[in-house]
Biopython code that builds the backbone (N, CA, C, O; Angstrom):
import numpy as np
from Bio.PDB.StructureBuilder import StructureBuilder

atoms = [
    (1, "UNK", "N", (-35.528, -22.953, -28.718)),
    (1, "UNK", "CA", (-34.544, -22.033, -28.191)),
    (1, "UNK", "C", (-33.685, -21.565, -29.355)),
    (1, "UNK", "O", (-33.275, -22.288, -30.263)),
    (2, "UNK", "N", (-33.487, -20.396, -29.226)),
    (2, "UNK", "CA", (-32.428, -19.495, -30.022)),
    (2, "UNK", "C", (-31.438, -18.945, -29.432)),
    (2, "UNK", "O", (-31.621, -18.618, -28.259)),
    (3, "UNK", "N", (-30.015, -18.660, -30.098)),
    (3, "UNK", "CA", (-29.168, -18.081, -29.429)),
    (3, "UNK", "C", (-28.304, -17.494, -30.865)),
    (3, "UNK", "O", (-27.573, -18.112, -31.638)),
    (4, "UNK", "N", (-28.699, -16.144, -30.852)),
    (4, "UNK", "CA", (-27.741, -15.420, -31.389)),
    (4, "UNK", "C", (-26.382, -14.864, -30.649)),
    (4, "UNK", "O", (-26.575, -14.417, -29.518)),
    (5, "UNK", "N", (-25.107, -14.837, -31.114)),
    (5, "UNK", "CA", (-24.128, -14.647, -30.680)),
    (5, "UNK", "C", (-23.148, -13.985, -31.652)),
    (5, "UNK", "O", (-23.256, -14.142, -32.869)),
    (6, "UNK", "N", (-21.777, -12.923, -30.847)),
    (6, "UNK", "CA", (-20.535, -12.850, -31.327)),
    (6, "UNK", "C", (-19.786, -12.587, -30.353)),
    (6, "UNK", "O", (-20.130, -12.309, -29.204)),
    (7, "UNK", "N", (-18.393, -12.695, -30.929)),
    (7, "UNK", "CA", (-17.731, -12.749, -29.732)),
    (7, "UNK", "C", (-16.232, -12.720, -30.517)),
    (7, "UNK", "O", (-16.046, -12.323, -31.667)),
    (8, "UNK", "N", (-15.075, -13.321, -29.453)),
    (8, "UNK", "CA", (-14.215, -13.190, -30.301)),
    (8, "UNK", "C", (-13.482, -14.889, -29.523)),
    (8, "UNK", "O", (-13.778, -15.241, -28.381)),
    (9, "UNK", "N", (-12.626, -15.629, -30.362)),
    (9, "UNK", "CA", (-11.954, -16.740, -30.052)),
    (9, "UNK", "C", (-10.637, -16.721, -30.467)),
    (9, "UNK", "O", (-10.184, -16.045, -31.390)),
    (10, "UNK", "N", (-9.927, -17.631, -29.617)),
    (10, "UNK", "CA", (-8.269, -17.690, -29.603)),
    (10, "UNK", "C", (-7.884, -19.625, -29.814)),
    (10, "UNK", "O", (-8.342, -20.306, -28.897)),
    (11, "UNK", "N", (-7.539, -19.975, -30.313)),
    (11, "UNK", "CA", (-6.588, -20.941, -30.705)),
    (11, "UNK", "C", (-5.429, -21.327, -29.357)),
    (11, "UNK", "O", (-4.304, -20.865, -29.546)),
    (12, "UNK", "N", (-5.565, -21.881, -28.445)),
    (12, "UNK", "CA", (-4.617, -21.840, -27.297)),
    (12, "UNK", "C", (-3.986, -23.474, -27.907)),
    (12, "UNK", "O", (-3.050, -23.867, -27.211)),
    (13, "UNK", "N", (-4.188, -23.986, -28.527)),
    (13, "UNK", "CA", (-3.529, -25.424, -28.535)),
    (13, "UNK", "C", (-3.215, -25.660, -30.219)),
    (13, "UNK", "O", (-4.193, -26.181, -30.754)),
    (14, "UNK", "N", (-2.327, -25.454, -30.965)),
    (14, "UNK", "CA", (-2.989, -25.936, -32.472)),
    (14, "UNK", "C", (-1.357, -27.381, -32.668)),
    (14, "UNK", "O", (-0.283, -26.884, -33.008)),
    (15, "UNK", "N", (-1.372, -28.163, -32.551)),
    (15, "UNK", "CA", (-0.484, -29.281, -33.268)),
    (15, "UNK", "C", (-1.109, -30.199, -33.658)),
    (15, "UNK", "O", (-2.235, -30.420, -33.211)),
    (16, "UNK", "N", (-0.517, -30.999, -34.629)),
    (16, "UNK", "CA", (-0.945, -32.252, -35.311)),
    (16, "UNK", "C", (-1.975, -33.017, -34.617)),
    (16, "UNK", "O", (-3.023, -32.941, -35.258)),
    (17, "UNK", "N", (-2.098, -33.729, -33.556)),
    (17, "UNK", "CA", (-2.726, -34.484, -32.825)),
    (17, "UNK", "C", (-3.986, -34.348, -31.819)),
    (17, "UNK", "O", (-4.960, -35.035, -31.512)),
    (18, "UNK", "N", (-3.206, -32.554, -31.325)),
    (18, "UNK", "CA", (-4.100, -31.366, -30.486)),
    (18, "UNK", "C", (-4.994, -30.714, -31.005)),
    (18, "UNK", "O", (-4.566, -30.791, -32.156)),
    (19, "UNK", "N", (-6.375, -29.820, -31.142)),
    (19, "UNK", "CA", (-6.706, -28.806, -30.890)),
    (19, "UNK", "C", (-7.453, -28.135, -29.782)),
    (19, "UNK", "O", (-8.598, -28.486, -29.495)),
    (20, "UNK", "N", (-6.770, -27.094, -29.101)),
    (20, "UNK", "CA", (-7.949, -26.312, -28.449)),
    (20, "UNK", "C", (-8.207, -25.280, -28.696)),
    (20, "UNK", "O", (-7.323, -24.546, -29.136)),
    (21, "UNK", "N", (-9.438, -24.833, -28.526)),
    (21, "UNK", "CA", (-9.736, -23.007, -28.698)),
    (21, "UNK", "C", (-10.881, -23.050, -27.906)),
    (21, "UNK", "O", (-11.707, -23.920, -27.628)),
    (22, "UNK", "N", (-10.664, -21.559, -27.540)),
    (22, "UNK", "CA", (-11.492, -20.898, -26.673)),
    (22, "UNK", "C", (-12.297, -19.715, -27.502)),
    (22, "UNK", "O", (-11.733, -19.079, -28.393)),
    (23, "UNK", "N", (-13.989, -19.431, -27.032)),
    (23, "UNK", "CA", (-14.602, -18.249, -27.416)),
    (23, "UNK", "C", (-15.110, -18.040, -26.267)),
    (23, "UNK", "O", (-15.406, -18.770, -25.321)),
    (24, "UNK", "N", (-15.212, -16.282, -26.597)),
    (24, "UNK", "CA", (-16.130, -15.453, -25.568)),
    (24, "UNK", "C", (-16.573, -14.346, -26.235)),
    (24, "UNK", "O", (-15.910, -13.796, -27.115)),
    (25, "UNK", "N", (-17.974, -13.877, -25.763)),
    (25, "UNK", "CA", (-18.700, -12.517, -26.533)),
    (25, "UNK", "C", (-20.433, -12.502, -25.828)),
    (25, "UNK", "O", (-20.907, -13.154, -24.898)),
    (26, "UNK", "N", (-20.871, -11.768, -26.471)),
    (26, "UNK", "CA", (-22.480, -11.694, -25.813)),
    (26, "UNK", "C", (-23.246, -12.787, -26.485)),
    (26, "UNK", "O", (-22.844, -13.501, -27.404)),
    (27, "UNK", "N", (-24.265, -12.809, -25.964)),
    (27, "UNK", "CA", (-25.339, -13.694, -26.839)),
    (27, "UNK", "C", (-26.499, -13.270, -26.161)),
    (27, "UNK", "O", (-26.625, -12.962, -24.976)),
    (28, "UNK", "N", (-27.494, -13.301, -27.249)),
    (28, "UNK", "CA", (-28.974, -13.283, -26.644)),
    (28, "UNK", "C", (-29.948, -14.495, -27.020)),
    (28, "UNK", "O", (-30.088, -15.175, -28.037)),
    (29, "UNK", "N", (-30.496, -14.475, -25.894)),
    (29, "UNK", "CA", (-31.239, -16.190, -25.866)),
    (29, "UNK", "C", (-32.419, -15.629, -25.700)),
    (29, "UNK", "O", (-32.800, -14.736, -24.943)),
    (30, "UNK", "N", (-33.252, -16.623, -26.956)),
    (30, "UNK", "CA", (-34.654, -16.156, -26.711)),
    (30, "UNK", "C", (-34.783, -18.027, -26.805)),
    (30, "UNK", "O", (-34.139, -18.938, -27.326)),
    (31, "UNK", "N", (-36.213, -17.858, -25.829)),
    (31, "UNK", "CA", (-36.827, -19.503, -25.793)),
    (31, "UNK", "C", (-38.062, -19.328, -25.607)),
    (31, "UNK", "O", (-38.479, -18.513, -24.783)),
    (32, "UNK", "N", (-38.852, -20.084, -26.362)),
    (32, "UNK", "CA", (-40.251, -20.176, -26.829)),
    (32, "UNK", "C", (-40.860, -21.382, -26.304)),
    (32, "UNK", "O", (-40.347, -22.320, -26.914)),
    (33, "UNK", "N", (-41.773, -21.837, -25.401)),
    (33, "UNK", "CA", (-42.391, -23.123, -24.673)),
    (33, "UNK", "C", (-43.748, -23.279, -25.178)),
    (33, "UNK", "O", (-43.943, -22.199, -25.737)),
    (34, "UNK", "N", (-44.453, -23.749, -25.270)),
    (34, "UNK", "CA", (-46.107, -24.053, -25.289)),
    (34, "UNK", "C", (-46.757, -24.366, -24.008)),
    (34, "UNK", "O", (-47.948, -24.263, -23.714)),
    (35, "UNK", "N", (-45.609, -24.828, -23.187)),
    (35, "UNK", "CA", (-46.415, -24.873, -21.337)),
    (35, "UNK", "C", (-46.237, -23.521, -20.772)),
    (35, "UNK", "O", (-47.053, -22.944, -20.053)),
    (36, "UNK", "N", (-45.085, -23.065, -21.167)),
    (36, "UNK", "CA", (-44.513, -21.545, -20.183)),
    (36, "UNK", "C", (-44.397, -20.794, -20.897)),
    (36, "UNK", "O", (-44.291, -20.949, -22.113)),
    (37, "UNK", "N", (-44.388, -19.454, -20.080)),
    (37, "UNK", "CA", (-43.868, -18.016, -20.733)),
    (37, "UNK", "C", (-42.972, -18.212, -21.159)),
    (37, "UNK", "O", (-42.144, -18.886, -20.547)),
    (38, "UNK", "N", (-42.641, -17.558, -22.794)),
    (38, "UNK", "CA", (-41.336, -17.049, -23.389)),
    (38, "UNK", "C", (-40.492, -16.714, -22.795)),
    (38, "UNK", "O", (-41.128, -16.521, -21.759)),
    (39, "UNK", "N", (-39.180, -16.370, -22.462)),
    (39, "UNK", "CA", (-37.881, -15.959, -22.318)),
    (39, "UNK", "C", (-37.147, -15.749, -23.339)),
    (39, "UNK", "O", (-36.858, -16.357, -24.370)),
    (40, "UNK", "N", (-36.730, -14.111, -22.531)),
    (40, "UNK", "CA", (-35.648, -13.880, -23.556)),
    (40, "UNK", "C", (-34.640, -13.011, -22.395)),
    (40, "UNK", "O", (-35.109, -12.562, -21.349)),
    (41, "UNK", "N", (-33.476, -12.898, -22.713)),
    (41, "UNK", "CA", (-32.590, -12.432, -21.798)),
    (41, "UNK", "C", (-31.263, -12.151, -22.661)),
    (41, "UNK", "O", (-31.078, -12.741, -23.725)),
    (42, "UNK", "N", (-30.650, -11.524, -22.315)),
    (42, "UNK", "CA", (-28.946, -10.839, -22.482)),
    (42, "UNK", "C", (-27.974, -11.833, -21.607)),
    (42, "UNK", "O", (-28.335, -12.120, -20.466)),
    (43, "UNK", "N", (-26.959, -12.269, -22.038)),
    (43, "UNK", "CA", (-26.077, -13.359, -21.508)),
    (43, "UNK", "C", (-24.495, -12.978, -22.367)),
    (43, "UNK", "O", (-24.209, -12.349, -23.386)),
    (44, "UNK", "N", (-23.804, -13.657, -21.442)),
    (44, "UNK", "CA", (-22.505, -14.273, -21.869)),
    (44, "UNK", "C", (-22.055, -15.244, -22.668)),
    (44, "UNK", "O", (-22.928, -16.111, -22.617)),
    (45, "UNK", "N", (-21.377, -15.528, -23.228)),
    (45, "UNK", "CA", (-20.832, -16.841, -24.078)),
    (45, "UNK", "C", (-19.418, -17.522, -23.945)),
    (45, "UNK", "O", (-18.370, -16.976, -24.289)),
    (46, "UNK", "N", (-19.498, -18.509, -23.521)),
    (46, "UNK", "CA", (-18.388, -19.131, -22.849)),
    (46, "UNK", "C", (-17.929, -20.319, -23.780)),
    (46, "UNK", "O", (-18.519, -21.287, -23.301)),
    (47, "UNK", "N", (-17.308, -20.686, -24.681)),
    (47, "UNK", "CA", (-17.005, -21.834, -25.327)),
    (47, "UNK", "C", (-15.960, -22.672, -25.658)),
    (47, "UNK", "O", (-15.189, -22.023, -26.365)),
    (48, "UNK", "N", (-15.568, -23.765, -25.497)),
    (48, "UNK", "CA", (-14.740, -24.200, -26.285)),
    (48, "UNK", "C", (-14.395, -25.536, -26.951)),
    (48, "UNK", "O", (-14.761, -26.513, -26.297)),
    (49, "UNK", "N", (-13.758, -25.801, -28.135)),
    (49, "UNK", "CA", (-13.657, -27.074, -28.712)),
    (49, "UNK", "C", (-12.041, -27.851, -28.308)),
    (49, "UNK", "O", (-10.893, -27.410, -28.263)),
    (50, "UNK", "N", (-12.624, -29.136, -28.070)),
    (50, "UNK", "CA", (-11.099, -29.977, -28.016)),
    (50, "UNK", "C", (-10.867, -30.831, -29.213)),
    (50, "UNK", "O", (-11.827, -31.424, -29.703)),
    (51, "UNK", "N", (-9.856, -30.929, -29.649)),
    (51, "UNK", "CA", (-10.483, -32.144, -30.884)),
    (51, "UNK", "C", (-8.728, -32.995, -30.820)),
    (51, "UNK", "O", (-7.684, -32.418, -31.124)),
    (52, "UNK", "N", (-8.834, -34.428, -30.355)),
    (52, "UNK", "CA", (-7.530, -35.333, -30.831)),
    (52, "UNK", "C", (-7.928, -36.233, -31.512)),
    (52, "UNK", "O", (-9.000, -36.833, -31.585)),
    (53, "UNK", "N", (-6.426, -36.334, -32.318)),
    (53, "UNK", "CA", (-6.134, -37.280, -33.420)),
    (53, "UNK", "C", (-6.254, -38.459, -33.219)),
    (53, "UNK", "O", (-5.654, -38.844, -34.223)),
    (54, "UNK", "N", (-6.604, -39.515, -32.634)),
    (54, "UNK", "CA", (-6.586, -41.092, -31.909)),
    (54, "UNK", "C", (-5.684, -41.969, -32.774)),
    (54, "UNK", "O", (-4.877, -42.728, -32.236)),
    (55, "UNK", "N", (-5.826, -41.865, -34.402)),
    (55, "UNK", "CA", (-4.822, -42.828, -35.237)),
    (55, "UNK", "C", (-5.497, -41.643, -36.634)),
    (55, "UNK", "O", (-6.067, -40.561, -36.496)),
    (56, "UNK", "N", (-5.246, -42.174, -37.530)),
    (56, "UNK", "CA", (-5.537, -41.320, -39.001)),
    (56, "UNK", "C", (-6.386, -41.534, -39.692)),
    (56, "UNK", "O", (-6.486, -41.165, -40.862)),
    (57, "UNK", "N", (-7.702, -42.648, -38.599)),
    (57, "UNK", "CA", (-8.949, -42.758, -39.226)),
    (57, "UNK", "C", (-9.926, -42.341, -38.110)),
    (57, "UNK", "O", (-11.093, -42.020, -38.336)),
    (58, "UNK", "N", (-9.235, -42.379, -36.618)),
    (58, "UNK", "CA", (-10.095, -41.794, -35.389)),
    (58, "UNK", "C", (-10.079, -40.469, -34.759)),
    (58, "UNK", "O", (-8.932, -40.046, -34.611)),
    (59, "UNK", "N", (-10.913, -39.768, -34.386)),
    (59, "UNK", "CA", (-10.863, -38.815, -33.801)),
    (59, "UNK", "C", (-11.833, -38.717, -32.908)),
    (59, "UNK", "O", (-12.910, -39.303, -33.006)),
    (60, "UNK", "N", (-11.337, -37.593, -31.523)),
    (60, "UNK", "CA", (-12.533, -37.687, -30.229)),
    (60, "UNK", "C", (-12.409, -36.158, -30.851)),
    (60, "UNK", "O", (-11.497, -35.718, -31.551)),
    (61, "UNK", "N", (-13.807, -35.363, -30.305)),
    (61, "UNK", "CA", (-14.157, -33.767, -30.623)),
    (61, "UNK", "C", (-14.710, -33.787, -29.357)),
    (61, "UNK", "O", (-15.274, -34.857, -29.127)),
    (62, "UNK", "N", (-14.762, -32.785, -28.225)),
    (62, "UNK", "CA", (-15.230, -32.023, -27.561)),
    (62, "UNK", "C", (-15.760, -30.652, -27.263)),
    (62, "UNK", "O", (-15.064, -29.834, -26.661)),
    (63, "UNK", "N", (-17.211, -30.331, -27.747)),
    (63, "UNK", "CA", (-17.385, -29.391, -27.445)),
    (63, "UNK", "C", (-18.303, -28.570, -26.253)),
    (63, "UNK", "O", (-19.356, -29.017, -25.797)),
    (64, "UNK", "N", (-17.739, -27.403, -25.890)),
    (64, "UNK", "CA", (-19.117, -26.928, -24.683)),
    (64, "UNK", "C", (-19.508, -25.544, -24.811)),
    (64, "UNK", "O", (-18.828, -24.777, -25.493)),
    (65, "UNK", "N", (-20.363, -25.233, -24.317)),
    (65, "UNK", "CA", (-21.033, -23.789, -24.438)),
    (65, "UNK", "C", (-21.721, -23.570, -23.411)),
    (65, "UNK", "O", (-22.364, -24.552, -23.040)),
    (66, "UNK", "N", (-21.896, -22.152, -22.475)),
    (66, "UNK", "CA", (-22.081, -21.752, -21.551)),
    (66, "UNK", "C", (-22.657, -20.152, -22.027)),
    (66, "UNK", "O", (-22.238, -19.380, -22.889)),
    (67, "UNK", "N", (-23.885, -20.041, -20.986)),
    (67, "UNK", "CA", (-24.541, -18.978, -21.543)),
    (67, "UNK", "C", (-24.761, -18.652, -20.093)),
    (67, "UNK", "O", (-25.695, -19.316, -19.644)),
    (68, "UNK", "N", (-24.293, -17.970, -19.346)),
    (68, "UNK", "CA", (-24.311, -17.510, -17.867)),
    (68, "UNK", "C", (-25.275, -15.746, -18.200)),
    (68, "UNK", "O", (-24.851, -14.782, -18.837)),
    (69, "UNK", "N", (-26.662, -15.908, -17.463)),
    (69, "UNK", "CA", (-27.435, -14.734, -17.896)),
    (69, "UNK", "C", (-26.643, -12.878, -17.157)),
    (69, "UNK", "O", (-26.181, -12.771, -16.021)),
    (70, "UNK", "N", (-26.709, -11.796, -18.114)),
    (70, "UNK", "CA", (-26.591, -11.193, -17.190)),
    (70, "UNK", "C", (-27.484, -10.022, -16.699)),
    (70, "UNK", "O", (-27.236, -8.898, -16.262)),
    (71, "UNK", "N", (-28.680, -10.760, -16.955)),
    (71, "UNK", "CA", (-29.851, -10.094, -16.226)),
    (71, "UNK", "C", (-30.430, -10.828, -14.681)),
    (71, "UNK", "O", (-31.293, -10.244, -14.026)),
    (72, "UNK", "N", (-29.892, -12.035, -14.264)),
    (72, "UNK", "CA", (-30.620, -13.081, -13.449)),
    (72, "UNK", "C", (-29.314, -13.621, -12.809)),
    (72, "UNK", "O", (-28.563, -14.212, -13.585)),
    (73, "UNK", "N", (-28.868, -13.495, -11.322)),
    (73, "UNK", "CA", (-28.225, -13.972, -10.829)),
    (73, "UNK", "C", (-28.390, -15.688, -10.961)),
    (73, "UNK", "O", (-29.359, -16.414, -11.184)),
    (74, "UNK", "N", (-27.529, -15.839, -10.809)),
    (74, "UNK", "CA", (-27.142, -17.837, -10.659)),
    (74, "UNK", "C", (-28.340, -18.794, -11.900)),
    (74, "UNK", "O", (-28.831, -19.921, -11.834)),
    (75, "UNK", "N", (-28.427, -17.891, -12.748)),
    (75, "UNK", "CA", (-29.228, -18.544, -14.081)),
    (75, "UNK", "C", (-28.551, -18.868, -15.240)),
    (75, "UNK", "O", (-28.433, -17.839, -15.905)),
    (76, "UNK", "N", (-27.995, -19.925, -15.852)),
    (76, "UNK", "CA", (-27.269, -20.367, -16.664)),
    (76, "UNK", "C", (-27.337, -21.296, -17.534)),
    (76, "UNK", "O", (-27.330, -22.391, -16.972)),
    (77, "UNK", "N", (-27.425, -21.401, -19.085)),
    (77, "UNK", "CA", (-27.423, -22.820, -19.545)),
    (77, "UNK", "C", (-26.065, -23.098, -20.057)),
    (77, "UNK", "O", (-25.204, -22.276, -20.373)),
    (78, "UNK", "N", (-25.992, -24.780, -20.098)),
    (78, "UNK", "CA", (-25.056, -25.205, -21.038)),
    (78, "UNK", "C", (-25.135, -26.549, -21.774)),
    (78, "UNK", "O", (-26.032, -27.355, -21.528)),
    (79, "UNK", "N", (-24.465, -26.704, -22.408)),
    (79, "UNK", "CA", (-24.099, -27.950, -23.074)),
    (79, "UNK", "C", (-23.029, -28.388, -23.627)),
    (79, "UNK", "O", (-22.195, -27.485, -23.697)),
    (80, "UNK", "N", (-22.682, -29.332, -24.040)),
    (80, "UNK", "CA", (-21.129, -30.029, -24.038)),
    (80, "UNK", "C", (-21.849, -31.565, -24.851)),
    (80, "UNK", "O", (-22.877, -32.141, -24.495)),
    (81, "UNK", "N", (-21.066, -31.892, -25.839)),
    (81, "UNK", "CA", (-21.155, -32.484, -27.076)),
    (81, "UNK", "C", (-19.674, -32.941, -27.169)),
    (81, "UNK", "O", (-18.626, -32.325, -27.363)),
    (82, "UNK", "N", (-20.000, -34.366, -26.942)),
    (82, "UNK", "CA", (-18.945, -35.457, -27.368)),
    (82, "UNK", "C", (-18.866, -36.314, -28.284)),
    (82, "UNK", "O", (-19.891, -36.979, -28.437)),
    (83, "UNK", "N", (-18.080, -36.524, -28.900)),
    (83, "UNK", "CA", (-18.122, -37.452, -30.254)),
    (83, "UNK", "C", (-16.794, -38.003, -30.323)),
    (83, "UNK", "O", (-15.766, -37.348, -30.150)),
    (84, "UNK", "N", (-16.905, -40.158, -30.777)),
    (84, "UNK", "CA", (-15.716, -40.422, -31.156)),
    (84, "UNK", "C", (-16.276, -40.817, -32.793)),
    (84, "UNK", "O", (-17.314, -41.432, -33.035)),
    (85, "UNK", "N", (-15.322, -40.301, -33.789)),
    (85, "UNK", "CA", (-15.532, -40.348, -35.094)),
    (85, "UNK", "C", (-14.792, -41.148, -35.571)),
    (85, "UNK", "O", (-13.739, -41.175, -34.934)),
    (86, "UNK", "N", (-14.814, -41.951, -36.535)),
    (86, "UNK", "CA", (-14.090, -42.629, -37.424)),
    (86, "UNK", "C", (-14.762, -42.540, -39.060)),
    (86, "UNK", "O", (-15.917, -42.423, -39.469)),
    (87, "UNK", "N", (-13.330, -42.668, -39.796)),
    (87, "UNK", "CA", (-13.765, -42.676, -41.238)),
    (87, "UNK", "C", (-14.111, -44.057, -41.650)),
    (87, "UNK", "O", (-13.765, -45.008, -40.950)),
    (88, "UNK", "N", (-14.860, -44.238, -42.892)),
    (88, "UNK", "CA", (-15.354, -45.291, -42.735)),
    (88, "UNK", "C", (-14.930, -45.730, -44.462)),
    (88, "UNK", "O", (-15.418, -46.696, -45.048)),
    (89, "UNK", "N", (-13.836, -44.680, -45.108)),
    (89, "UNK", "CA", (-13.966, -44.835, -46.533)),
    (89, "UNK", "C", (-13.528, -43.411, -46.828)),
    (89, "UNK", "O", (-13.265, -42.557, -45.982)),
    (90, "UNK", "N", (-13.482, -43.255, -48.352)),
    (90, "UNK", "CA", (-13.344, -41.917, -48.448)),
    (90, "UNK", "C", (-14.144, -40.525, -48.081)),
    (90, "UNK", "O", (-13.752, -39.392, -47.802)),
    (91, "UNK", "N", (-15.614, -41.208, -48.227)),
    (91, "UNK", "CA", (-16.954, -40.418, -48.179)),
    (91, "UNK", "C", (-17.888, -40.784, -47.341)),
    (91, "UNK", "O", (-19.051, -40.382, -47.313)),
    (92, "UNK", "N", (-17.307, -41.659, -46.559)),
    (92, "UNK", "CA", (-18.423, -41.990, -45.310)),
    (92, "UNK", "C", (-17.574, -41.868, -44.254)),
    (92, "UNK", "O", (-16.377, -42.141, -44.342)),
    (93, "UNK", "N", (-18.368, -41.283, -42.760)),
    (93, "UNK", "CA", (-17.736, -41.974, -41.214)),
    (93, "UNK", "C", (-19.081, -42.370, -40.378)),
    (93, "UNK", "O", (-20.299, -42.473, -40.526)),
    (94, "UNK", "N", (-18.192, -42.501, -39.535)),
    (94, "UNK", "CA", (-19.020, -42.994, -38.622)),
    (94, "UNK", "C", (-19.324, -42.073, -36.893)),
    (94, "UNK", "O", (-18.729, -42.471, -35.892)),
    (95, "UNK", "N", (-20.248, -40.940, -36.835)),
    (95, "UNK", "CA", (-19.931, -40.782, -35.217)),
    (95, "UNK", "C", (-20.777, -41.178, -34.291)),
    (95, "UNK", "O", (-21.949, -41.445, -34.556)),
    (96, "UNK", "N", (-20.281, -41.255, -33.135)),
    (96, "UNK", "CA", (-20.678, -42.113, -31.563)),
    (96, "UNK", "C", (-20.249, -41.096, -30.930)),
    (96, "UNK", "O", (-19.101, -40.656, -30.860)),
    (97, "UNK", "N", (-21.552, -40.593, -30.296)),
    (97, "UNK", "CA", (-21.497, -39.305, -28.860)),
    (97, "UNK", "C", (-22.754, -38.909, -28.490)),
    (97, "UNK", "O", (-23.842, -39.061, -29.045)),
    (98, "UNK", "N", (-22.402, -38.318, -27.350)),
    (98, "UNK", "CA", (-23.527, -37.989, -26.896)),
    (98, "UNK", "C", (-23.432, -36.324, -26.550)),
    (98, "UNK", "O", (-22.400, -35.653, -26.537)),
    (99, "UNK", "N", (-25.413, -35.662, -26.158)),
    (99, "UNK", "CA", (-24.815, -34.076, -25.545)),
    (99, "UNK", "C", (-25.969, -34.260, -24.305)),
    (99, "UNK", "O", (-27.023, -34.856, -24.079)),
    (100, "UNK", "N", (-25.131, -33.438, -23.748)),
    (100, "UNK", "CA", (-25.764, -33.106, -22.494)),
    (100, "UNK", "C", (-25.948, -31.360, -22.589)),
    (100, "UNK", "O", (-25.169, -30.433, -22.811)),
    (101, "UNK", "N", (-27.117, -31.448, -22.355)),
    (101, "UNK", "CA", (-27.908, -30.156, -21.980)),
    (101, "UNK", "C", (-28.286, -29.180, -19.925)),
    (101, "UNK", "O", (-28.933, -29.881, -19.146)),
    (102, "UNK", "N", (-28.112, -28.640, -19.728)),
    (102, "UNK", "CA", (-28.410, -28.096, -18.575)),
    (102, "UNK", "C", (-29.130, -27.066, -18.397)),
    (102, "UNK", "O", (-28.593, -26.154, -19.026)),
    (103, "UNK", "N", (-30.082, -26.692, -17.870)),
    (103, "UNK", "CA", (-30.817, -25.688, -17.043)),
    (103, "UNK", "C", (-30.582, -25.191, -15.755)),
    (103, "UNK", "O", (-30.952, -25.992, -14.896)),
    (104, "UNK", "N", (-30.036, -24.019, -15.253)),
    (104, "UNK", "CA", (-30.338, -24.100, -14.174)),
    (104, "UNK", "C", (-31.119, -23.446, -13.356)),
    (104, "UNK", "O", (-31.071, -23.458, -12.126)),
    (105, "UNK", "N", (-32.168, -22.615, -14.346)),
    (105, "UNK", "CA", (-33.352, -22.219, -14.130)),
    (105, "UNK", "C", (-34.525, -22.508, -14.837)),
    (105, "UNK", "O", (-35.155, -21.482, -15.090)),
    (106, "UNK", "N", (-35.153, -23.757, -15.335)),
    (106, "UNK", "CA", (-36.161, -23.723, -16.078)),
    (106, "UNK", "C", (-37.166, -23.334, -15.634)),
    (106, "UNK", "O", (-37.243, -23.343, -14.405)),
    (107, "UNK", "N", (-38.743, -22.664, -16.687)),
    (107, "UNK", "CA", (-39.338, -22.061, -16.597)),
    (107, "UNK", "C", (-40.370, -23.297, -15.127)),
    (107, "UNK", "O", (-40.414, -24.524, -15.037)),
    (108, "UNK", "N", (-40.878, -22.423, -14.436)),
    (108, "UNK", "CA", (-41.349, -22.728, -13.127)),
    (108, "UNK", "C", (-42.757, -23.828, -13.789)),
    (108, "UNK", "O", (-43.229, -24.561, -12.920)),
    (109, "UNK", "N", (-43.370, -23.951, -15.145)),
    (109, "UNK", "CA", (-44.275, -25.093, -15.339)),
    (109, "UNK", "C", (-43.513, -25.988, -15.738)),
    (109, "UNK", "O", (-44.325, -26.912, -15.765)),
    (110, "UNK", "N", (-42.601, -26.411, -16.059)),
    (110, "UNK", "CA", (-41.249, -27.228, -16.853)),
    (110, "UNK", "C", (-40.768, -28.320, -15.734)),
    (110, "UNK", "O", (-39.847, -27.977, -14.994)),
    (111, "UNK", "N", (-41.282, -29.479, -15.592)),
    (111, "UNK", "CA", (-40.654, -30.121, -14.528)),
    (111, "UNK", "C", (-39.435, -30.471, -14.941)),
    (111, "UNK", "O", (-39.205, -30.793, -16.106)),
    (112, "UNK", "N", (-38.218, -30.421, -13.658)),
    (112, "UNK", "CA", (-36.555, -30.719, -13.840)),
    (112, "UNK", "C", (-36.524, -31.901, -14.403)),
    (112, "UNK", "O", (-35.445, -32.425, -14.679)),
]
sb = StructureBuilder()
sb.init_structure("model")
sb.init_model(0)
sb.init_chain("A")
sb.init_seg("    ")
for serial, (resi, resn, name, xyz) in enumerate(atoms, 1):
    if name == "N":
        sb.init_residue(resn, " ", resi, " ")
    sb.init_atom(name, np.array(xyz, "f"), 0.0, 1.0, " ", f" {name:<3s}", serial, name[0])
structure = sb.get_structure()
């Protein structure tokens, strides 16, 4: 899968401890299978990052992305990417997270 995108983003949270920001703009998703037909489609882009300070060696990051099609009613992907980070030294850390991926139309040979 590919997703070219632009768009434009805003900064709604910026202090020491806080960040949030928000993006939005087009994107086009092309996806390539070896069981199913290609897809490609025109979409939306929905995004945003959270990121807190935990102490001055920890940090949690949250991010998500949303690609709502606008060729295909109620067809949408997303994903959202969590991470708790710690430094581990000057030049090393350490991260722990996970992402979750969604379909909510995969291609009809693609079992859910």
């Amino acid at each position: 899968r590919s997703i070219s995108s632009s768009g434009l983003g805003y900064t709604l949270v910026q202090a020491p401890a806080v960040t949030f920001a928000m993006e939005s703009g087009y994107a086009f998703v092309s996806e390539h299978f070896v069981e199913a037909d290609n897809s490609r489609s025109s979409s939306l882009r929905v995004s945003g990052t959270l990121k807190i300070v935990l102490s001055p060696t920890v940090r949690f990051e949250d991010s998500f992305q949303s690609y709502p099609s606008l060729e295909r009613n109620k067809d949408y992907q997303g994903r959202n990417e969590a991470s708790l980070i710690t430094s581990l030294g000057a030049s090393w850390g350490l991260r722990i997270g996970t992402i979750l991926e969604y379909d909510s139309r995969p291609p009809l040979k693609i079992p859910r």
